[in-house]
C-alpha positions in Angstrom: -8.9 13.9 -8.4 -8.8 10.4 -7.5 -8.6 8.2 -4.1 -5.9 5.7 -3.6 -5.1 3.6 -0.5 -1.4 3.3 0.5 -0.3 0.3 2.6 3.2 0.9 4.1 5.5 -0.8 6.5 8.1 0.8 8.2 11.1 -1.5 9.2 13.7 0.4 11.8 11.1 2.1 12.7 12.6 3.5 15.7 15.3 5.0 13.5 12.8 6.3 10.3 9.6 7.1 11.7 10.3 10.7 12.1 11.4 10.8 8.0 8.0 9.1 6.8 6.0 11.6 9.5 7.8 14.4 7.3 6.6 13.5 4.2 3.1 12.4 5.4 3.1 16.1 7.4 4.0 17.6 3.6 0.8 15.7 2.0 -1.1 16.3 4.9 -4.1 18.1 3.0 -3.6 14.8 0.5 -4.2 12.4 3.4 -7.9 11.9 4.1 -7.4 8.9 6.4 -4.7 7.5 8.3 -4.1 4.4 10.6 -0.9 3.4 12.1 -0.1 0.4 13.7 2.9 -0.2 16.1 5.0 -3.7 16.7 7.4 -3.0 19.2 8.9 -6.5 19.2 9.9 -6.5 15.3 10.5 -2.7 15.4 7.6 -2.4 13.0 4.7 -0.2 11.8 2.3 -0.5 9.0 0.2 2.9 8.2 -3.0 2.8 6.0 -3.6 6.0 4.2 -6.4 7.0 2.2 -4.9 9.6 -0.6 -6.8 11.9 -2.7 -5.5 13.6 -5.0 -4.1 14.1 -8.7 -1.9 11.6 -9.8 1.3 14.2 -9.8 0.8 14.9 -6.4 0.4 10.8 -5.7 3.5 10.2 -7.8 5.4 12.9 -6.1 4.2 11.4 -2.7 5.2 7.7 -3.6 8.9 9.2 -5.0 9.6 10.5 -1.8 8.8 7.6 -0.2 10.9 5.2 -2.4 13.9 7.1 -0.6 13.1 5.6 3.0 15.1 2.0 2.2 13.3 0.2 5.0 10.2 1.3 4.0 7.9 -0.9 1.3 4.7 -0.1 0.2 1.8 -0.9 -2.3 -0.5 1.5 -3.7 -4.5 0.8 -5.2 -6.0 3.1 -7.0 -10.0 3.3 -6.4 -12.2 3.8 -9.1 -15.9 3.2 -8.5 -18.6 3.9 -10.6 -21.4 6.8 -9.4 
């Protein structure tokens, strides 16, 4: 099990935000935290996620993402030492 952070930005988001709520709603138990951000002039949000979880479930997770077009996001994997 590992924790990754997942930066995304939803563009139309007026029009896909209900599609990227599904999919985070399907990882829900994957999603430790979550923090959305709203820009109603540029019909814009940007969500923070803190993921744990094996890296099928993440790559399953970032897959269905990839198939929300105006959606882009970056992924980082954390790894610290104990």
């Amino acid at each position: 099990m590992k924790d990754s952070i997942i930066a995304l930005q939803v563009d139309e988001r007026d029009n896909f935000a209900s599609d990227v709520q599904n999919i985070l709603t399907k990882y829900g138990t994957n999603i430790k935290t979550r923090l959305g951000l709203h820009n109603n002039e540029k019909n814009q949000g940007l969500i923070l996620i803190e993921f744990a979880g094996k890296d099928k479930e993440l790559n399953n997770f970032k897959d269905e993402l990839k198939d929300i077009k105006p959606l882009n996001f970056k992924a980082m994997n954390l790894n610290f030492k104990q």
